[in-house]
N, C-alpha and C positions, 0 to 999 in steps of 0.2 A: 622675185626679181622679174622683172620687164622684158624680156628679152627676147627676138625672134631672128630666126637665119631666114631670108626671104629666099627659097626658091623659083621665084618669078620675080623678075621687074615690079618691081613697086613703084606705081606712079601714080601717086593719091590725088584725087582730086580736094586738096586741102584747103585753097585758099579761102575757107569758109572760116576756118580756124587756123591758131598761132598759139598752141602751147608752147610755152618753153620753161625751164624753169628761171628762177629768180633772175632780174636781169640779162636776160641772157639773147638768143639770137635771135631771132623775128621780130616781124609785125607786118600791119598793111602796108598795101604798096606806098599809099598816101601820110602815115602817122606811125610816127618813131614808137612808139609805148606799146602797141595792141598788141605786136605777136613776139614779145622780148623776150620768153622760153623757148619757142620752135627753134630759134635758130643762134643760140649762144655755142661756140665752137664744143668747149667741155665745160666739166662739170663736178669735179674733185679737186681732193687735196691731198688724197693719200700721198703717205711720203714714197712712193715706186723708187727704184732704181733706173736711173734713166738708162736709154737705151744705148747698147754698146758698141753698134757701132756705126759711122755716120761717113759717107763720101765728102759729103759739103766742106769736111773741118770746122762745123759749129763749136767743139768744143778740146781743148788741149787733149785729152788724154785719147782721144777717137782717132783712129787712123782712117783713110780711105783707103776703101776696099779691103775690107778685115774680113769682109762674110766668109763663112766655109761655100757656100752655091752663089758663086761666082751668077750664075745666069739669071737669079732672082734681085730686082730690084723693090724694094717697099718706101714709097715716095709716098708722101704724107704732109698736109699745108695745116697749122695750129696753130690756133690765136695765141697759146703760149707762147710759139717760138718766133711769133709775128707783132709782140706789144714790147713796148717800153714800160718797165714796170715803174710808177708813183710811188714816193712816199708813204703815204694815205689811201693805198687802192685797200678796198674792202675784201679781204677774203671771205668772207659771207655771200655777201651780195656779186662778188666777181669774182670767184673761184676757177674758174676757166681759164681764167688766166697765168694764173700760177700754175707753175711747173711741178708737176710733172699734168699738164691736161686731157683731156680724154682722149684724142684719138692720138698724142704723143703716144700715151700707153699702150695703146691699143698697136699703134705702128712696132714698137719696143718689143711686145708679143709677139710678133706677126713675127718679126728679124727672129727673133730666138728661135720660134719651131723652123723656120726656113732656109735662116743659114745667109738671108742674102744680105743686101748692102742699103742701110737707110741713107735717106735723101730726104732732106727736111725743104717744104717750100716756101721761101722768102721773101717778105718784098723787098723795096731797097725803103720804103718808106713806111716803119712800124703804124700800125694801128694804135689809136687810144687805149690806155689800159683801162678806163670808164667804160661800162660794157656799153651803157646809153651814150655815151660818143661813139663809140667802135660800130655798133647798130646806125645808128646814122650815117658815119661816113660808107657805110657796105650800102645801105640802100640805093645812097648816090649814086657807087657805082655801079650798082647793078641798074638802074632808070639809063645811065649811059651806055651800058655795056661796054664800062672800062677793061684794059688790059691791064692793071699793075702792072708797075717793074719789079721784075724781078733781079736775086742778087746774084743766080749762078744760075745754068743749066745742069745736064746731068754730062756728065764724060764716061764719054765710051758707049754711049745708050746702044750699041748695036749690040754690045757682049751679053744685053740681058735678052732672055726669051720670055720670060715673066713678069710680070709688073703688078704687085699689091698697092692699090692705090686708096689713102685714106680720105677723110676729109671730113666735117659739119657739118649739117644742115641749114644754110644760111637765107633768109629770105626764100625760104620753096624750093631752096634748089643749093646751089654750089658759090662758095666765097670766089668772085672773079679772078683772085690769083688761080686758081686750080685749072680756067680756062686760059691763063696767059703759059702755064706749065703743058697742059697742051696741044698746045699751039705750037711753042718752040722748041718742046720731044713729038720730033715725031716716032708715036706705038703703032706705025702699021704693021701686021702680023703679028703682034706681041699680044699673048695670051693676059690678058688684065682681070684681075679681082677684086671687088669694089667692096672696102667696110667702113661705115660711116657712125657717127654718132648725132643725136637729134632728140629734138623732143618730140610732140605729138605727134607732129607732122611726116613722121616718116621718113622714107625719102622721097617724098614730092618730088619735082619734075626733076632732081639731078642724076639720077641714069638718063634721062631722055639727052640734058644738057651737058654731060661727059660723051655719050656718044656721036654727039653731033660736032661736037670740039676734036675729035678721036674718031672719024668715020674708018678710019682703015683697021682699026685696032679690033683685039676679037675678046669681046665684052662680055666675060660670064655671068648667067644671070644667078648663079650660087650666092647670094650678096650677103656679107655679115651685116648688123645691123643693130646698133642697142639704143635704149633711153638714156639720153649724158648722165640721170641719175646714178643709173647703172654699173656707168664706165667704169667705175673702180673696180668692180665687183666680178665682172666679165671675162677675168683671164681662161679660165676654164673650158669658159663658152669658145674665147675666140679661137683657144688651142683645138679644140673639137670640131671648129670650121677648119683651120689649115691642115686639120690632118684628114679631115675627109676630100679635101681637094687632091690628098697626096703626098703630105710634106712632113 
């Protein structure tokens, strides 16, 4: 398995390459196709058990604020929980997008060793479930440096001291909802911990473009960090990060 916890800021110089796997998230800045593995959000289909418990009220049986560590929040933005599912979407070819996705899970791990409270990040305007539409419309708006809307902020954000924050690796960097979350939490002084899922690419410039969106925030460079192939596979790993941070 693929797997590494970056002790250092990882900030590849990649834009040479755009692995990703099958349909998935990259490519050049100029053309939809080239780097469609680097940057697909996830990347399974295991059946997980979704995560237990969520502030937003995405789902009937989740209550807000269920965590037992009230002060840890684990906010997390997924093209699963960000697409309209199709008829006819391919789970072969667009597995990311089914639920339960890679960094859903990963977030889902993350709640359990920690106790805190998930936050899932929304737009108000889903993404294609075509991963080659969804790639498209992300490049757009990363050429503009869009803000999506999003559909909720976080409540209470002062009660957390902590913040596990997930995300893709989207075009080199970060899917601009994660920049529009933010923007409109402010983490200054909030101890943050970054795990992402990606393909070749690493995490290219998205520590640099979380910190600059979050300059007050205090940015561990402890970072998880797996191959979306991976993601399924990862629970162990990622328990073995949160407990080395403490939790």
């Amino acid at each position: 398995m693929k797997r590494k916890v970056l002790t250092a800021i990882c900030i590849g110089a990649v834009l040479a390459t755009s692995g990703c796997n099958s349909s998935a998230d990259t490519e050049e800045d100029t053309t939809v196709a080239v780097g469609a593995e680097e940057n697909r959000d996830e990347g399974d289909t295991a059946p997980e058990t979704a995560p237990s418990s969520e502030i937003d009220g995405t789902t009937e049986t989740e209550e807000s604020g269920t965590g037992s560590n009230g002060d840890v929040l684990v906010a997390y933005f997924s093209w699963a929980d960000n697409a309209i599912l199709e008829d006819d979407v391919d789970a072969v070819s667009s597995p990311s997008v089914i639920p339960p996705g890679n960094v859903q899970q990963l977030a889902g791990w993350v709640q359990e060793e920690t106790g805190g409270d998930l936050f899932t990040i929304r737009v108000t305007d889903p993404y294609p479930s075509d991963w080659d539409a969804c790639l498209e419309r992300a490049n757009q708006e990363r050429g503009e440096d869009a803000r999506p809307e999003l559909q909720e902020r976080v409540e209470n954000l002062d009660d957390y001291d902590t913040v596990f924050l997930g995300y893709p690796n989207w075009w080199y960097g970060v899917p601009m909802p994660l920049l529009t979350f933010l923007e409109e939490n402010d983490l200054s002084d909030k101890q943050v911990y970054l795990f992402c899922s990606h393909g070749t690419g690493g995490l290219a410039q998205s520590v640099e473009l979380i910190t600059e969106a979050a300059p007050g925030a205090v940015i561990s460079d402890n970072i998880f960090d797996c191959y979306e192939e991976d993601a399924s596979s990862s629970r162990e790993d990622i328990q073995e990060w949160v407990a080395g941070i403490g939790y």
